[in-house]
N, C-alpha and C positions, 0 to 999 in steps of 0.2 A: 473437582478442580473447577473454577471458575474462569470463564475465558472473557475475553472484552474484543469488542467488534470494534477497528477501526479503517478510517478509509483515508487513503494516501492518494492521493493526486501528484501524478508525474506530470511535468510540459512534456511535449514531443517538438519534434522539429518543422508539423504543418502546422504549429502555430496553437493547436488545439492541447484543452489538456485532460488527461485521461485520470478517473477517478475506480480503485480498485477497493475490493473491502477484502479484509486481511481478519482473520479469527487469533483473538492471542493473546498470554496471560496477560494483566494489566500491568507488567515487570518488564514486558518483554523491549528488548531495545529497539531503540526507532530505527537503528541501523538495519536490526533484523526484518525490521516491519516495511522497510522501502526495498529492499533487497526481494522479499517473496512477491511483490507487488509489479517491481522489475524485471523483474524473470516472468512473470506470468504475461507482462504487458509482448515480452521479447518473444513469448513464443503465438503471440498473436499476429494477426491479420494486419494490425494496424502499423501504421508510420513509428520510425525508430524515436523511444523515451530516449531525454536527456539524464544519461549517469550521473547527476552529479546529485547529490546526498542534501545539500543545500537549495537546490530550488524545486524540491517535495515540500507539499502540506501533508502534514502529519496529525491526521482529529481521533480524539478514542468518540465513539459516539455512543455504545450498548453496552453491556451486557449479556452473556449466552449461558443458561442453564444446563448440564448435564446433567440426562438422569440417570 
């Protein structure tokens, strides 16, 4: 199976905005793709992401080989 590397960019509320890479079929929905991205950022160190579904950037950037 063929996976694709993408990186979703949440705002937070310091104004700053956090950018995460997410592994996942090239199908997989953006919903799904800001969702593990948000949870990952939630159980960090950093200042609370804004939930909202529409002010993520959503980029496929790669490619990941399995062997």
């Amino acid at each position: 199976m063929e996976r694709r590397c993408w990186l979703v960019a949440l705002p937070a509320v310091d104004g700053r905005q956090y950018v995460y890479r997410v592994y996942a079929p090239e199908d997989a929905p953006l919903a799904d793709l800001f969702w593990e991205a948000w949870h990952c950022h939630d159980e960090g160190p950093f200042p609370r992401a804004w939930d909202l579904f529409d002010a993520a950037a959503i980029r496929q950037v790669g490619r990941v080989h399995n062997s």
